[in-house]
C-alpha positions, 0 to 999 in steps of 0.5 A: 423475569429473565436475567438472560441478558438481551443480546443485540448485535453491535455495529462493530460485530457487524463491521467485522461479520463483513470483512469476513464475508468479503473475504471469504466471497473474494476468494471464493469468486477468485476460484470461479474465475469471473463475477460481475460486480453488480450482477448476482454474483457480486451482490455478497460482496456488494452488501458487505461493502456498504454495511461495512461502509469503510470510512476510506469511501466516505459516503458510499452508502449515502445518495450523494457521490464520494469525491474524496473516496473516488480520488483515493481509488482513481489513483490506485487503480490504471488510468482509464479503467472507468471506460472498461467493461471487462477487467481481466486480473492475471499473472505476469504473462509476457505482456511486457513483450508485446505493443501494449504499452504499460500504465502504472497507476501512481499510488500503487505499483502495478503493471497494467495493459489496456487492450482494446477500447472495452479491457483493462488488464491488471497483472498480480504479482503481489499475492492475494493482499493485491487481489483484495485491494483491487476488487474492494476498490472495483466495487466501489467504483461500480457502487458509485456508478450507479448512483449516478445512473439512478439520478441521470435515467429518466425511463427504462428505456434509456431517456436521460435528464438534460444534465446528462445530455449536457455532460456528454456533450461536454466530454465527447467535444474535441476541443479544450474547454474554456472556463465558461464551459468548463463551469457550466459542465460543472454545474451540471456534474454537480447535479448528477453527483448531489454535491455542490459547484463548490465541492467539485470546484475544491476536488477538481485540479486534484482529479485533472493530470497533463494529458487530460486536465477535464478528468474528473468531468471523464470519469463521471461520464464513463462511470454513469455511462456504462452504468446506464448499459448495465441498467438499459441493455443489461450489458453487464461489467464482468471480472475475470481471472486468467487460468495462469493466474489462478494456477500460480497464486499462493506459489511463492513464485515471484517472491522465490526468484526475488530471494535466489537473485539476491542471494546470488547477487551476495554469493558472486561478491562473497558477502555471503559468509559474514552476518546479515541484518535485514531491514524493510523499509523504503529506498532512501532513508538508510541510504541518506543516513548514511552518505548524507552527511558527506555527499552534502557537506555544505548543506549538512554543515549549515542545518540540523541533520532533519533539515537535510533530509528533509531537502533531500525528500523535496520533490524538487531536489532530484539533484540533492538525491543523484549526489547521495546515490553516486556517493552510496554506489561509490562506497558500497552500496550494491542496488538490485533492481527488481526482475521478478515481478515482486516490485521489491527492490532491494540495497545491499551495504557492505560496512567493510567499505563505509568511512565511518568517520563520516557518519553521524551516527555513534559506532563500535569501531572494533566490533564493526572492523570484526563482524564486517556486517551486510545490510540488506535493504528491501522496499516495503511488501504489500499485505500478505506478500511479506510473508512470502518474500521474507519466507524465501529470502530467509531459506538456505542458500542451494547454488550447486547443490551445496546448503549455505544457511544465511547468518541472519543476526537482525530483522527491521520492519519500519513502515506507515500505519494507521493511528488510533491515538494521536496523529500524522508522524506520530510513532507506534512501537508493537509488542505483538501483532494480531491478524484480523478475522482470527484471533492469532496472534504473534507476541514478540521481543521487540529490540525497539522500545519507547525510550530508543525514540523519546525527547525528539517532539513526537508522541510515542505508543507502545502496545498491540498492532493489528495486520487488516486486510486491506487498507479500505476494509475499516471503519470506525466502529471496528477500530474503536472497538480493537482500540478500546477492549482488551486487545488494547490496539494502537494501531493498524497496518497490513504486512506485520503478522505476515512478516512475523509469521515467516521470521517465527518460522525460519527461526523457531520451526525450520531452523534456517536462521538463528532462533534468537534472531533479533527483531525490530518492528516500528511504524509512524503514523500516516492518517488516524481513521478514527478522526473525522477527515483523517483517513488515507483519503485525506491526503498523504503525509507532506513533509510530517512523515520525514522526521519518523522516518529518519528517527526510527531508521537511525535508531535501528542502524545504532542498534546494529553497529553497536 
């Protein structure tokens, strides 16, 4: 007998040979400058999606429809985009400037044009990490229509069941539907996708916005509509990538102009000179953690510190928020609005102009009175963007020629991530990182460590992270597998090993920076992928993410100030 061991090829080898084919087909069709998504040419990336089956899209590779799955996209992706044959991605190119009005979709900022009845624009200006984002999501928007083409075509030459007919008629009317007409619609949606009245009842509010509160019935419509051309005429949805934006990716150009702007922006208030300490986060929590407490005494007098925040973060309490701003704008807060394109905004706090007394935070007075610090502020990167932003950022400074290197003396990461153990608002604090698709890796010193954020009722896990590729490229299979061997994975997230890789570079390689640098990495937990009805598709955070968030973030100005 044979003591060759039979070697079958398990689902999560499977899982990560298609991450790497999508990659690779992406950058590939990137470079040939247009596909179609369901013609030849997106047949790679198509197959790879539904071995892969990321469990962002739940059931995509089954017959019925994805709902959940569908409203995750439909949020990241510009309002109407399901009415567009043709899908241009390119650079910044003026369209700010011209009559085309802007949509932003809501979960993600991106600046989008629709340029006539069939072309949807999206500008890039973000790297490649946005690129893959897009064309993952676009390939199952494109997946899913024709799911619903395959249930509503009766023949090749284009007969249609009665559901269909009785679909359209209800979307192309003029008038605002009653509820009888509405439900009627729905049952025959409910048909055409293989779910029940009931689940589309459940999804259908979340679908609906002001100006069209029948959108889930639209999108349906348009997605199996221009599926049918596709299937009928052969009229096929095509991507393309504009020549200017083929020219200019991996430049560094948008994150080159973000860093000098900052810089001058230092450099014309002198603050250049004194000690820097970076942290990336979002653009409120060391704001209210620092002018909270006064510019809200009656509130804060009365309630647990967590509790004020938490008020602040209520959707509905602009009025909590406007009196922190103009308290942080009054004592020393410089804001920098993004000019670039980078869609990174950044604070600038000035420590010399901080009433300390009015903090709740312990602090080195004598200390804080001789280094005067600068904290620089910068909302969140998005994937591989990171790299190029803190690579710039980090680089002397060159205005009249003359080189200034930053005193550099902290680097803060705190962002969301994903969980394998544990759940939303839990707390991960990486050792190292490690990019996915290769086995780099990035072990460092973290300042952070699970006694720093102990005794607070959250659950605390200390270990390896892994940077994806994209937030909608996982499933379970691989991420048992990076929890469960020795890489001993407790999480995953999409900026890490990019930030890291910049750092280890100003500091270690091209000496920009201090190479004893300090860092600081933390992350709370937005979903657990590993849990059924846990993923990002799920829903957002609510409330459980505020209490993380201000934790890791006191923590880290503790650190600086003392």
């Amino acid at each position: 007998m044979s003591n060759k061991k039979h070697h079958a090829r398990t689902r999560a080898q499977e899982s990560s040979n298609a991450i790497e084919r999508m990659y690779i087909t992406m950058r590939h069709l990137f470079n040939r400058g247009f596909y179609k998504p369901m013609g030849v040419s997106g047949e790679t990336l198509r197959e790879a999606l539904l071995l892969l089956r990321p469990e962002i899209y739940g059931s995509i590779g089954e017959e019925k429809a994805e709902l959940e799955g569908l409203l995750y996209v439909v949020d990241r992706l510009p309002e109407g985009i399901e009415e567009c044959t043709f899908i241009n991605l390119t650079s910044d190119e003026g369209y700010a400037n011209s009559h085309f009005k802007v949509i932003i979709p809501p979960k993600r900022r991106r600046n989008c044009y629709r340029i006539d009845d069939e072309q949807m624009n999206i500008e890039i200006t973000r790297g490649r990490s946005e690129i893959y984002d897009i064309l993952t999501h676009i390939t199952f928007l494109f997946v899913e229509s024709h799911k619903i083409s395959k249930r509503v075509l009766i023949d090749e030459n284009g007969a249609t069941t009665r559901d269909w007919i009785k679909l359209e008629k209800a979307v192309t009317t003029k008038k605002k539907l009653t509820q009888k007409e509405r439900e009627i619609a729905l049952t025959h949606t409910a048909n055409i996708l293989g779910r029940t009245f009931n689940e589309l009842l459940e999804v259908y509010d979340d679908f609906a916005i002001p100006t069209q509160p029948e959108r889930l019935l639209h999108i349906v419509y348009w997605l199996g509509k221009l599926a049918l051309e596709e299937v009928v005429n052969n009229n096929k949805r095509t991507v393309t990538f504009s020549p200017v934006l083929r020219e200019r990716l991996g430049h560094h150009i948008h994150g080159e102009i973000w860093a000098n702007n900052i810089k001058d922006v230092l450099h014309k208030n002198e603050l250049l000179e004194r000690p820097i300490h970076v942290i990336s986060a979002n653009m409120h929590s060391v704001m209210n953690t620092l002018f909270a407490p006064n510019a809200l005494k009656p509130l804060a007098s009365k309630n647990d510190i967590f509790e004020v925040y938490e008020a602040i973060s209520h959707k509905d309490n602009k009025d909590l928020r406007d009196k922190v701003t103009k308290e942080a704008l009054q004592k020393g807060m410089l804001y920098i609005e993004d000019t670039s394109g980078t869609n990174i905004n950044v604070q600038v706090f000035d420590t010399e102009k901080i009433d300390f007394s009015k903090v709740d935070i312990d602090v080195d007075q004598e200390k804080l009175k001789a280094e005067k610090p600068i904290i620089i502020v910068m909302d969140y990167a998005f994937g591989e963007q990171a790299y190029e932003t803190i690579d710039e950022l980090l680089k002397p400074y060159k205005p009249n020629g003359k080189k200034t290197h930053l005193y550099v003396d902290s680097i803060s990461i705190m962002g969301k991530a994903g969980i394998l153990e544990g759940g939303k608002g839990d707390i991960m604090i990486p050792s190292a990182h490690i990019f996915e698709g290769t086995a780099d890796n990035y072990p460092f010193k973290n300042e952070l460590c699970t006694a720093d954020l102990e005794g607070q009722g959250l659950k605390i896990f200390e270990g390896a992270m892994i940077t994806v590729l994209g937030t909608s490229l996982q499933n379970k299979d691989i991420l048992k597998f990076f929890h469960s061997s020795t890489w001993n994975v407790i999480g995953l997230e999409m900026e890490g090993a990019h930030y890291q890789k910049a750092i280890q570079a100003a500091s270690k390689v091209r000496g920009s920076i201090n190479e004893d640098v300090k860092v600081r990495y933390a992350y709370y937990a937005s979903d657990n992928p590993l849990e059924t009805g846990g993923t990002l598709a799920s829903g957002g955070l609510g409330t459980s993410g505020v209490k993380p968030t201000y934790l890791i973030t006191r923590k880290i100005l503790q650190q600086i100030f003392n």
